[in-house]
Every structure is written in structure tokens, then in C-alpha cells.
N, CA, C and O atoms as a DFTB+ gen file, in Angstrom:
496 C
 N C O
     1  1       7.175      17.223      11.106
     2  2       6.761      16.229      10.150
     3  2       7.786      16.182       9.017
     4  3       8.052      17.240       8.447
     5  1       8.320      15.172       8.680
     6  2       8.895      14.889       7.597
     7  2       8.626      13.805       6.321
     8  3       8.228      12.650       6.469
     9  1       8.849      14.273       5.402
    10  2       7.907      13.798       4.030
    11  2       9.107      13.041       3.670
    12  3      10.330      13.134       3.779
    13  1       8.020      12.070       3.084
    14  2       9.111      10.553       2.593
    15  2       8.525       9.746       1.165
    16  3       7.497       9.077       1.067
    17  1       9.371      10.001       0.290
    18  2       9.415       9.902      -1.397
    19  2       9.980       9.166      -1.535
    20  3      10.924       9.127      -0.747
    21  1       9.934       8.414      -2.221
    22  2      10.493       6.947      -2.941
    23  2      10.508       7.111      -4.582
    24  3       9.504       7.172      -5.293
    25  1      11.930       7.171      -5.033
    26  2      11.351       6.995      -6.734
    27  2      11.125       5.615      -7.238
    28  3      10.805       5.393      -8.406
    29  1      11.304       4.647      -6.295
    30  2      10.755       3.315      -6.668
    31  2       9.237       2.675      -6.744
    32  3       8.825       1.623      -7.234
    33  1       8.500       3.891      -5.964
    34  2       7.205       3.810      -6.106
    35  2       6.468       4.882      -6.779
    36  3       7.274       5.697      -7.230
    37  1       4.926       5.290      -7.092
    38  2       4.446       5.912      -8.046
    39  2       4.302       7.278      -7.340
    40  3       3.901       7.412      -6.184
    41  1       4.671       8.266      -8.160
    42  2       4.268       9.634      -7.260
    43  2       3.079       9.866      -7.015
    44  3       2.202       9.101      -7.418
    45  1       2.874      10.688      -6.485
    46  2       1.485      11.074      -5.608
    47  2       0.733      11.586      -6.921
    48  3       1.283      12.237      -7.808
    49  1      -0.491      11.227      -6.912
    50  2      -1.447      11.963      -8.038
    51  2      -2.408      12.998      -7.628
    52  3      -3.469      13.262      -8.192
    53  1      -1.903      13.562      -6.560
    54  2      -2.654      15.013      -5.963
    55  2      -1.726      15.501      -4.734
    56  3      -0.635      14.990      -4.481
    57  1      -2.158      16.284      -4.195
    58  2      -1.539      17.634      -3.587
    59  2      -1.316      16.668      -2.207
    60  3      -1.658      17.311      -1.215
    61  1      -0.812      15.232      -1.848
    62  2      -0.160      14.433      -0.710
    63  2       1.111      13.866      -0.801
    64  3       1.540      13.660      -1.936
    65  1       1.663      13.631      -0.033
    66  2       3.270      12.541       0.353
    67  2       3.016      11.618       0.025
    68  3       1.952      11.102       0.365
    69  1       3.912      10.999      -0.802
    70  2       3.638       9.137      -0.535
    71  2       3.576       8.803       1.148
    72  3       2.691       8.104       1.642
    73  1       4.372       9.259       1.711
    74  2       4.401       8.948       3.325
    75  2       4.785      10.190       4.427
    76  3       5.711      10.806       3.900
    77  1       4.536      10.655       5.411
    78  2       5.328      11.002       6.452
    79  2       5.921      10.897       7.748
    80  3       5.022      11.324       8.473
    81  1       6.358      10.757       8.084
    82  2       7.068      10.122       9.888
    83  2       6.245      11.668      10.797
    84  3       5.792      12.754      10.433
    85  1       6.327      11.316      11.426
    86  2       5.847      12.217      12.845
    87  2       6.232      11.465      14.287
    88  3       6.096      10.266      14.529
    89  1       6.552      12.104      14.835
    90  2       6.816      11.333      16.701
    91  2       6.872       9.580      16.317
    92  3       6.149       8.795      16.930
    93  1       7.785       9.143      15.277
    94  2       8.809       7.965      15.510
    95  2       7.142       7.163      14.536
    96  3       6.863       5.986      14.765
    97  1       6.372       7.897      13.670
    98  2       5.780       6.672      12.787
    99  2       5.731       7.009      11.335
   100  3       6.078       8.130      10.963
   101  1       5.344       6.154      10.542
   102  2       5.462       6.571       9.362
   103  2       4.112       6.207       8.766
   104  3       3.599       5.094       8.653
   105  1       3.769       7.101       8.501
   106  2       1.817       7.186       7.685
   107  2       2.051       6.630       6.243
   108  3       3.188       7.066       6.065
   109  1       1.785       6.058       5.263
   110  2       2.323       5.674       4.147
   111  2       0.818       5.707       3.738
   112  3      -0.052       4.984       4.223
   113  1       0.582       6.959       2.461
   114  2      -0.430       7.205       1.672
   115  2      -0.971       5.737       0.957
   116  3      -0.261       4.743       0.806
   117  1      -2.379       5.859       0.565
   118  2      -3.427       4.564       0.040
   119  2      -1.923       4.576      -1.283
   120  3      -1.291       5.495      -1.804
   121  1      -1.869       3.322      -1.379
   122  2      -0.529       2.583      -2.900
   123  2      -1.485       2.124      -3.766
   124  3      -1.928       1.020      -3.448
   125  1      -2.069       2.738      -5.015
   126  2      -3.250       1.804      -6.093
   127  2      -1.677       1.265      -6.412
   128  3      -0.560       1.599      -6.016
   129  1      -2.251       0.161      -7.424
   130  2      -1.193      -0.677      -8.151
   131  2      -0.607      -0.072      -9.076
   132  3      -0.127      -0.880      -9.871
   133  1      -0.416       1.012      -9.355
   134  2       0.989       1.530     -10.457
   135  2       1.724       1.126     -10.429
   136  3       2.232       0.953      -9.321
   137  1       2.631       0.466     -12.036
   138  2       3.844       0.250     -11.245
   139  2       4.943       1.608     -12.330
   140  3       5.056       1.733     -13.549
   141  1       5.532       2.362     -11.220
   142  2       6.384       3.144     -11.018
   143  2       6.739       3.546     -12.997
   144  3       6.324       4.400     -13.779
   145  1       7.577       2.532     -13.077
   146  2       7.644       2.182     -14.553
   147  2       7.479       2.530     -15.706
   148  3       8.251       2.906     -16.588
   149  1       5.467       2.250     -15.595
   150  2       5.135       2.689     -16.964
   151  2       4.084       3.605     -16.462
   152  3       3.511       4.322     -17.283
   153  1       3.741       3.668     -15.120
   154  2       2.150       4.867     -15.061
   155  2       1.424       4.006     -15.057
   156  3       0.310       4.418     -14.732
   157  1       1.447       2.425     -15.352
   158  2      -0.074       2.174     -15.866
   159  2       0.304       0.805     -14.392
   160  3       1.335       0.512     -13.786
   161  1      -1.012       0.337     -14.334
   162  2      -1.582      -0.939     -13.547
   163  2      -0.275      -1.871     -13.706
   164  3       0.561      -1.864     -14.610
   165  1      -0.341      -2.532     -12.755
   166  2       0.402      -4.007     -12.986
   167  2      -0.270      -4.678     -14.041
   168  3       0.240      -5.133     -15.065
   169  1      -1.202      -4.692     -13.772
   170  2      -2.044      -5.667     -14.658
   171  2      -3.387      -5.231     -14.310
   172  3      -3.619      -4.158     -13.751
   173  1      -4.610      -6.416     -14.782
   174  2      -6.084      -6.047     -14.575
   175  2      -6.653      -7.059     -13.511
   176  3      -7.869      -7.128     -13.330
   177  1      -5.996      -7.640     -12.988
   178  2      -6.826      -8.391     -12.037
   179  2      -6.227      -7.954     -10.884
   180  3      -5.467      -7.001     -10.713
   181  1      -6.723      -8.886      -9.996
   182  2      -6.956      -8.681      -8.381
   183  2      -5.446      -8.880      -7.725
   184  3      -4.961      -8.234      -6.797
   185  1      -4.804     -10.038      -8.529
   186  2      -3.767     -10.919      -7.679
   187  2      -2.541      -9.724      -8.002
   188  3      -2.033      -9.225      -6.997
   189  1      -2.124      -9.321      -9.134
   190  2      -1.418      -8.138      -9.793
   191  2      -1.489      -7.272      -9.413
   192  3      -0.343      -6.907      -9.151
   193  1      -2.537      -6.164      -9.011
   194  2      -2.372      -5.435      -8.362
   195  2      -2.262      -5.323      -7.202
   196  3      -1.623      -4.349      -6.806
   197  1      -2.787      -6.188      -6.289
   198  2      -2.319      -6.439      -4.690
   199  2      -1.067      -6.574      -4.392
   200  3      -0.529      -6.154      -3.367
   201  1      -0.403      -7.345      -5.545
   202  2       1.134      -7.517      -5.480
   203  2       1.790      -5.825      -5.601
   204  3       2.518      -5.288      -4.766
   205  1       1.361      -5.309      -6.696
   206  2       1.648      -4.000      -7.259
   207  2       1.452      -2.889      -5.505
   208  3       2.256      -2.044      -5.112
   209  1       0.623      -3.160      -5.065
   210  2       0.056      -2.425      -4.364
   211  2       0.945      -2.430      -2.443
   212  3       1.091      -1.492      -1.659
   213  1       1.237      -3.508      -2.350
   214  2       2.134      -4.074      -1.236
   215  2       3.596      -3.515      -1.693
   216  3       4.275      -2.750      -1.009
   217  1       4.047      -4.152      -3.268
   218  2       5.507      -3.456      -3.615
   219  2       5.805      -1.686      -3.419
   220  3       6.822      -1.098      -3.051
   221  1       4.583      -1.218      -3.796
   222  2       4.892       0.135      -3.611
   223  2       4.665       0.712      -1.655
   224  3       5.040       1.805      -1.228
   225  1       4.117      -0.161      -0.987
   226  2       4.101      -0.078       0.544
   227  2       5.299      -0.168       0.897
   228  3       5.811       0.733       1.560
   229  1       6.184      -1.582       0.422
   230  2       7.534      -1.786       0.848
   231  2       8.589      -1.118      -0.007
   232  3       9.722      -1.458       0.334
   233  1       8.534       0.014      -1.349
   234  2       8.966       1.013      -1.353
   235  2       9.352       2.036      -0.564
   236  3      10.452       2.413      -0.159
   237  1       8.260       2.410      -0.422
   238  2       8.483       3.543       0.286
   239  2       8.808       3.353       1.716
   240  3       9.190       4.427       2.179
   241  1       8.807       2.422       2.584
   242  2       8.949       2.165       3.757
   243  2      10.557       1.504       3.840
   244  3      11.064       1.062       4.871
   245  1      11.000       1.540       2.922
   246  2      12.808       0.992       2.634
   247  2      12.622       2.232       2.636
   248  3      12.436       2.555       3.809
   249  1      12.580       2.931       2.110
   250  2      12.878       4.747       1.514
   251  2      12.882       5.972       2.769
   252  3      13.157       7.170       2.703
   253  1      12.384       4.975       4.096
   254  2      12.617       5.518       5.171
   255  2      13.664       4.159       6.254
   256  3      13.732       3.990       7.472
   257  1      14.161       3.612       5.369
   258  2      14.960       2.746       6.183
   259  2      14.600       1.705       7.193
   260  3      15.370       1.212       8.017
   261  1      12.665       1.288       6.937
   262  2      12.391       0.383       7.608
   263  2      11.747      -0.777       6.391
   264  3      11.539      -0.573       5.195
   265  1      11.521      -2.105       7.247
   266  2      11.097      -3.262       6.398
   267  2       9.054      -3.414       6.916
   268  3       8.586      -3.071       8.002
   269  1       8.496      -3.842       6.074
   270  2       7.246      -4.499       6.189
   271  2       6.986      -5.211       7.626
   272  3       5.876      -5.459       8.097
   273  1       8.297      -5.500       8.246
   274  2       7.960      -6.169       9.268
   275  2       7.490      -4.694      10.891
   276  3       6.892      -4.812      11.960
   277  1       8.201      -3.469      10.163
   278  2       7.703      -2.483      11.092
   279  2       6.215      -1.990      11.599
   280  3       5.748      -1.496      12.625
   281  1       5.527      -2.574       9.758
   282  2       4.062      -1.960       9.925
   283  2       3.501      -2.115      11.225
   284  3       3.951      -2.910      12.051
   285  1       2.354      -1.236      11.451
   286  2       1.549      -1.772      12.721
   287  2       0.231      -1.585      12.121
   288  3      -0.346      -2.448      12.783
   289  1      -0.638      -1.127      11.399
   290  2      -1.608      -1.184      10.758
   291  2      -1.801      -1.274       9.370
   292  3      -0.810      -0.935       8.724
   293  1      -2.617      -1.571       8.824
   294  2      -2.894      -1.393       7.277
   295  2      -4.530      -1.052       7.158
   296  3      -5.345      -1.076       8.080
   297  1      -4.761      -0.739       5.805
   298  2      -6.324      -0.188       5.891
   299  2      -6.229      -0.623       3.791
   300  3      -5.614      -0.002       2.924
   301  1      -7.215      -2.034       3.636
   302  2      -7.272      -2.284       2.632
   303  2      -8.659      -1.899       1.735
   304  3      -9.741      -2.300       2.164
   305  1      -8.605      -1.103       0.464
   306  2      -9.960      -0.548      -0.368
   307  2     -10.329      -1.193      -1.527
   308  3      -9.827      -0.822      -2.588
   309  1     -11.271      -2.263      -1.496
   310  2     -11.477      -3.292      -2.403
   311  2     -12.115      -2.982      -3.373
   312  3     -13.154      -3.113      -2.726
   313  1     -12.562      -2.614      -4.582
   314  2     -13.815      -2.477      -4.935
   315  2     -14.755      -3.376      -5.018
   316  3     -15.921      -3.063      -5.255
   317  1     -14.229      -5.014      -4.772
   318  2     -14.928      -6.010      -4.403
   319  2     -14.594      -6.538      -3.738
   320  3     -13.363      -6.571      -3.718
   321  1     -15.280      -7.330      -2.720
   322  2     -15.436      -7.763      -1.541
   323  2     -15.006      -9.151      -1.679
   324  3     -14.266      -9.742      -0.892
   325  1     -15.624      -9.709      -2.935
   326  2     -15.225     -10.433      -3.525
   327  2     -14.022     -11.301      -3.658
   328  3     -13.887     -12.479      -3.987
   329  1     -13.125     -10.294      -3.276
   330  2     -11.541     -10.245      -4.059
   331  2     -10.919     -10.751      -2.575
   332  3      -9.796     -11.228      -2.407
   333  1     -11.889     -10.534      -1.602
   334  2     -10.606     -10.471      -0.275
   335  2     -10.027     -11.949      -0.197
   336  3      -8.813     -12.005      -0.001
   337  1     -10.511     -12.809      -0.285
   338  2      -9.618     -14.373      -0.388
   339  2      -8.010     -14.189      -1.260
   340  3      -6.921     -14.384      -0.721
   341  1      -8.212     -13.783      -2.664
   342  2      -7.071     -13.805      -3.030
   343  2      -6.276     -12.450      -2.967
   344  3      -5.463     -12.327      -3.883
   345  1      -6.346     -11.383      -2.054
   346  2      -6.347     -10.438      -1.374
   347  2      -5.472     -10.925      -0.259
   348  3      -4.256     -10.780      -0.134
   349  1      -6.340     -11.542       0.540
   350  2      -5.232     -12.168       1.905
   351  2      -4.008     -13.335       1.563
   352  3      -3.015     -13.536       2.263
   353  1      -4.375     -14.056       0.265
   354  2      -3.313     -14.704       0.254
   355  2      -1.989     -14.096      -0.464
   356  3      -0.866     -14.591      -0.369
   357  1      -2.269     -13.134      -1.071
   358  2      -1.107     -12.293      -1.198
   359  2      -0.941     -11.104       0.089
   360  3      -0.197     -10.139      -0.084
   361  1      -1.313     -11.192       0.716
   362  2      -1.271     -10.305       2.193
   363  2       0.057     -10.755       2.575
   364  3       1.223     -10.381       2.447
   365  1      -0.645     -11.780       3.135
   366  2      -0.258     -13.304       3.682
   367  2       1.662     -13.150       3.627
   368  3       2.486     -13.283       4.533
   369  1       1.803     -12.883       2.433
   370  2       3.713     -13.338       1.856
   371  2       4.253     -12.415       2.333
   372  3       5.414     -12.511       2.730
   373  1       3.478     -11.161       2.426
   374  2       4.401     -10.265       2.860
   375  2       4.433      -9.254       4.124
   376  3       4.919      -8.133       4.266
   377  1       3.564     -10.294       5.160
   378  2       3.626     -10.286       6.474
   379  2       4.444     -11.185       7.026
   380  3       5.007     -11.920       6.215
   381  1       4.770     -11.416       8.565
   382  2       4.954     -12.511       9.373
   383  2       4.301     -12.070      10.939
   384  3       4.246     -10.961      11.471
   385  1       3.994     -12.965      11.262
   386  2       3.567     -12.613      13.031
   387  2       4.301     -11.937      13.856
   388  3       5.376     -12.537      13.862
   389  1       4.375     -10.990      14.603
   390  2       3.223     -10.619      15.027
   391  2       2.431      -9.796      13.574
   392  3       3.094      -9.036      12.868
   393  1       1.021     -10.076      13.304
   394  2       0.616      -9.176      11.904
   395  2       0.058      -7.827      12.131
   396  3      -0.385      -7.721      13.274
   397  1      -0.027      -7.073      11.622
   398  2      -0.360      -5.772      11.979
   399  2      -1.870      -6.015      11.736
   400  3      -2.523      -6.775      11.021
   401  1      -2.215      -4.786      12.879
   402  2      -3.914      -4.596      12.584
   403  2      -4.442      -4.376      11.085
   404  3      -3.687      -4.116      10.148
   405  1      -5.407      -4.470      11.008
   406  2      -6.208      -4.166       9.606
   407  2      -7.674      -3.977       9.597
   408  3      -8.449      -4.640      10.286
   409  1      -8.057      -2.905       8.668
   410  2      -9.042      -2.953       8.357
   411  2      -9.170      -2.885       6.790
   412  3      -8.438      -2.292       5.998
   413  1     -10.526      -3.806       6.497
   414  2     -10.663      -3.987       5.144
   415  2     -12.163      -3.268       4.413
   416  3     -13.272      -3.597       4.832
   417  1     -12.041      -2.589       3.651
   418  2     -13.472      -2.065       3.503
   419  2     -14.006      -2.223       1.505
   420  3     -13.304      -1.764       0.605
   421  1     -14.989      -2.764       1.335
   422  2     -15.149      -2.616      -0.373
   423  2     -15.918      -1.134      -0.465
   424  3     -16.762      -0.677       0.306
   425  1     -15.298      -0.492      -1.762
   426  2     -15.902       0.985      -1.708
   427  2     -16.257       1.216      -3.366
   428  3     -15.863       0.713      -4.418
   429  1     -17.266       2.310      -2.961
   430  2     -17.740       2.026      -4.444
   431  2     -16.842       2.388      -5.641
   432  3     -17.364       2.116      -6.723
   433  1     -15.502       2.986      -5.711
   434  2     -14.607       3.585      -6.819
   435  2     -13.677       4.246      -5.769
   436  3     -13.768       4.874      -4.714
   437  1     -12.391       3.596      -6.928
   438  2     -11.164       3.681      -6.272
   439  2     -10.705       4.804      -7.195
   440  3     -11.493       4.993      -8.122
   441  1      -9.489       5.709      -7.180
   442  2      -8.861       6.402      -8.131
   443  2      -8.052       5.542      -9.364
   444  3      -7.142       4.735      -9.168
   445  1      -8.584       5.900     -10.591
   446  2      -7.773       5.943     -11.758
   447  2      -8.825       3.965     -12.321
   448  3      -8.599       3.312     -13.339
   449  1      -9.654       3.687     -11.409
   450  2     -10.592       2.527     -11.958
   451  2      -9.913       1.591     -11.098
   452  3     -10.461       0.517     -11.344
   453  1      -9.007       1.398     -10.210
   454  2      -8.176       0.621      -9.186
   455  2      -8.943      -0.515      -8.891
   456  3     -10.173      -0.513      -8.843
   457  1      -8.222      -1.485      -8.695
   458  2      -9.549      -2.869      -7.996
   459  2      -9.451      -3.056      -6.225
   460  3     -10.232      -3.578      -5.430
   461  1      -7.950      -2.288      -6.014
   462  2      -7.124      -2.258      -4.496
   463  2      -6.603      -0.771      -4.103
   464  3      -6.375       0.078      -4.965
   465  1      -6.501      -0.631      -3.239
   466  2      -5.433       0.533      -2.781
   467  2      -5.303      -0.286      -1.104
   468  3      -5.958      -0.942      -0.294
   469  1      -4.074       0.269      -1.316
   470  2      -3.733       0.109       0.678
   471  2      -2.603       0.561       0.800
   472  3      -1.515       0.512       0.226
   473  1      -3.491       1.433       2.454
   474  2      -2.446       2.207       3.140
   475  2      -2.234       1.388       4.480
   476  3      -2.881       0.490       5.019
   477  1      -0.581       2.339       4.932
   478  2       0.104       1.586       5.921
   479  2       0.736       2.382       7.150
   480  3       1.676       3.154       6.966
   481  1       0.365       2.236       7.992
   482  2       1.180       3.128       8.980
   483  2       2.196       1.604       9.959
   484  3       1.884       0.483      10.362
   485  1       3.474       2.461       9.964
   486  2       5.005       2.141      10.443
   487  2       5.708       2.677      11.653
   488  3       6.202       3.803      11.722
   489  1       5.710       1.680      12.699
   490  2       6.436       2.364      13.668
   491  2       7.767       2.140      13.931
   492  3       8.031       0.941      14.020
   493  1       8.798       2.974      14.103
   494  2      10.584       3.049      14.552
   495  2      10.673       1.203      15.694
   496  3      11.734       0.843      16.205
């Protein structure tokens, strides 16, 4: 297993990798919207941090020398369900077909008061 850090995205806020590769994939830890920067949120809404939250996916996945177009799954944590319309349309920009699987789930509390997190697994 090899561990994969990006200083363009936010460090880990507990005892995990932003990502690791194993047998040719790359696991890429839940991304809340930090941006790198300042520590704090992109912003407070939905559309900002989804953006925030995808940039730090395609961080760290340059940081192993692949593009967004490698993903093969994603797993999105809403705290509202609410949110998934303008959720997918920022999905949306930074996919292309074929799209990777997904699952989307609203949960009751995210880390640090988050409105999003999403993780990504990447194959060679």
C-alpha cells in the first residue's frame, strides 16, 4: 500500500491518508470542502462546497498522476437531501461519460458542520 498526499488539498484531520493506491487503485479519503488555504470552508452553501469538495478529489488524484476521468466510483454525504439537484449539477462539470458509479446518502452530521463530503476511488 502506498499513501498519497497532496499539499494542494486539506490534510487529513485524524489518524488517515488523504488517499492510497493498492493493486493499481487509488481509495481517495471523504474531501469536506476545506479549502487548503485558509482551514476554513469554501464558503456556506451547498454549490461552494461541492465545488471545494470535487477540487480537493482532483487534488489529490493529480498528486498520483491521474485525472477525474480515472475515477470509477464516488460515494456522496449530504447533510441534506435536499441539496442533491445542485449537487449533481456541479457533479455534472467535472465528470464526462463513461460516469463513474455512485452512491449518494444524506447523514445526520458531517465532520467540522460540513453540508458535503465525497469520497473517490481511481483506477490505473
Amino acid at each position: 500500500m502506498e499513501v498519497i498526499n497532496s499539499n494542494k488539498a486539506p490534510e487529513a484531520i485524524g489518524p488517515y491518508s488523504q488517499a492510497v493506491e493498492s493493486n493499481g487503485f487509488v481509495f481517495v479519503s471523504g474531501q469536506l470542502p476545506i479549502d487548503r488555504n485558509t482551514g476554513e470552508f469554501a464558503g456556506n452553501d451547498i454549490e461552494s462546497q461541492t465545488k471545494q469538495s470535487l477540487d480537493n478529489v482532483k487534488a489529490i488524484l493529480e498528486e498520483a498522476e491521474l485525472s477525474m476521468s480515472k475515477v470509477i466510483k464516488t460515494v456522496i454525504l449530504l447533510d441534506n437531501m435536499d441539496d442533491f439537484l445542485k449537487v449533481n449539477e456541479i457533479y455534472a462539470t467535472y465528470f464526462n461519460e463513461p460516469y463513474p458509479a455512485r452512491a449518494s446518502y444524506e447523514v445526520s452530521r458531517l465532520p467540522k458542520g460540513a453540508l458535503i463530503e465525497i469520497e473517490a476511488v481511481a483506477s490505473r
